[in-house]
C-alpha positions in Angstrom: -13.6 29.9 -30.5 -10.1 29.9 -29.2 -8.0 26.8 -28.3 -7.4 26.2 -24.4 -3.7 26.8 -23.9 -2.4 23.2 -22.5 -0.4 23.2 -20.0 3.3 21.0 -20.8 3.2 19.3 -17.6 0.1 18.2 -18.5 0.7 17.4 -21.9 3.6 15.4 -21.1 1.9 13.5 -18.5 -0.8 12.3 -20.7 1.6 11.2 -24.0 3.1 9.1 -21.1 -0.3 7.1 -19.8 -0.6 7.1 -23.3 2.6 5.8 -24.3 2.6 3.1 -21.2 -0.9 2.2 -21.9 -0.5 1.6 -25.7 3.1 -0.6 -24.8 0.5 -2.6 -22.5 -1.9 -3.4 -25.1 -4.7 -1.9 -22.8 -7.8 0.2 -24.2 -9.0 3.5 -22.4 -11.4 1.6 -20.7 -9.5 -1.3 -19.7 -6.8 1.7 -17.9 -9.9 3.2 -16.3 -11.2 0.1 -15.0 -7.7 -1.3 -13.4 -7.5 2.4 -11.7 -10.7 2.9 -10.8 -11.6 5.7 -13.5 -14.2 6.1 -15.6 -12.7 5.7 -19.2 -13.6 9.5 -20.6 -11.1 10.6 -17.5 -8.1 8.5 -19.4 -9.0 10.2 -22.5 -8.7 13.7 -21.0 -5.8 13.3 -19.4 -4.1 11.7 -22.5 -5.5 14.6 -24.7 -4.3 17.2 -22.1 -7.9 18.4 -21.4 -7.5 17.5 -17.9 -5.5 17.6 -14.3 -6.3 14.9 -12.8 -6.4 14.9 -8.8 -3.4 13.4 -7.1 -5.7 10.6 -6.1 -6.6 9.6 -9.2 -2.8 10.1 -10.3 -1.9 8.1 -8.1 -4.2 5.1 -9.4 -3.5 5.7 -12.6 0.3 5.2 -12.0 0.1 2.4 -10.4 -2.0 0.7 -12.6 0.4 1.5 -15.2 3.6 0.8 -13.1 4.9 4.0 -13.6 6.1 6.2 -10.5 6.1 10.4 -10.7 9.0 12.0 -9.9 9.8 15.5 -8.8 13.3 17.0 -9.3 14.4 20.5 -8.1 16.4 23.1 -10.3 
C-alpha cells in the first residue's frame, strides 16, 4: 500500500493545534470537547489525515486562541 501524500498546509496546520494544544496541557479529547469535535477529528487533523471544514477550523482556533492568517505573494 502506498502512503497518502500530505498535503504541507495541512501538515503545518495540524503540528500547530498540536503544538498549542500540548502548551495548554489539554488532551485530544479535552480540544474536541471545548470546540465541539469529536476527539478522533483532533487526531486527524494533527496527524495530517484530514481537512477539516472551515467551520470546524474555525472552532478549533478559537478554542485554542489561535487566529489563521492568509498572506498574498
Amino acid at each position: 500500500m502506498l502512503a497518502k501524500k500530505t498535503n504541507p498546509f495541512v501538515a503545518k496546520l495540524g503540528k500547530a493545534v498540536r503544538v498549542r494544544r500540548l502548551a495548554l496541557g489539554w488532551s485530544q479529547r479535552e480540544l474536541g470537547r471545548r470546540a465541539s469535535l469529536a476527539h478522533p477529528q483532533v487526531h486527524w487533523l494533527e496527524n495530517g489525515r484530514s481537512v477539516p471544514r472551515w467551520d470546524s477550523l474555525a472552532r478549533l482556533l478559537m478554542a485554542l486562541g489561535l487566529s489563521l492568517e492568509i498572506g498574498g505573494g
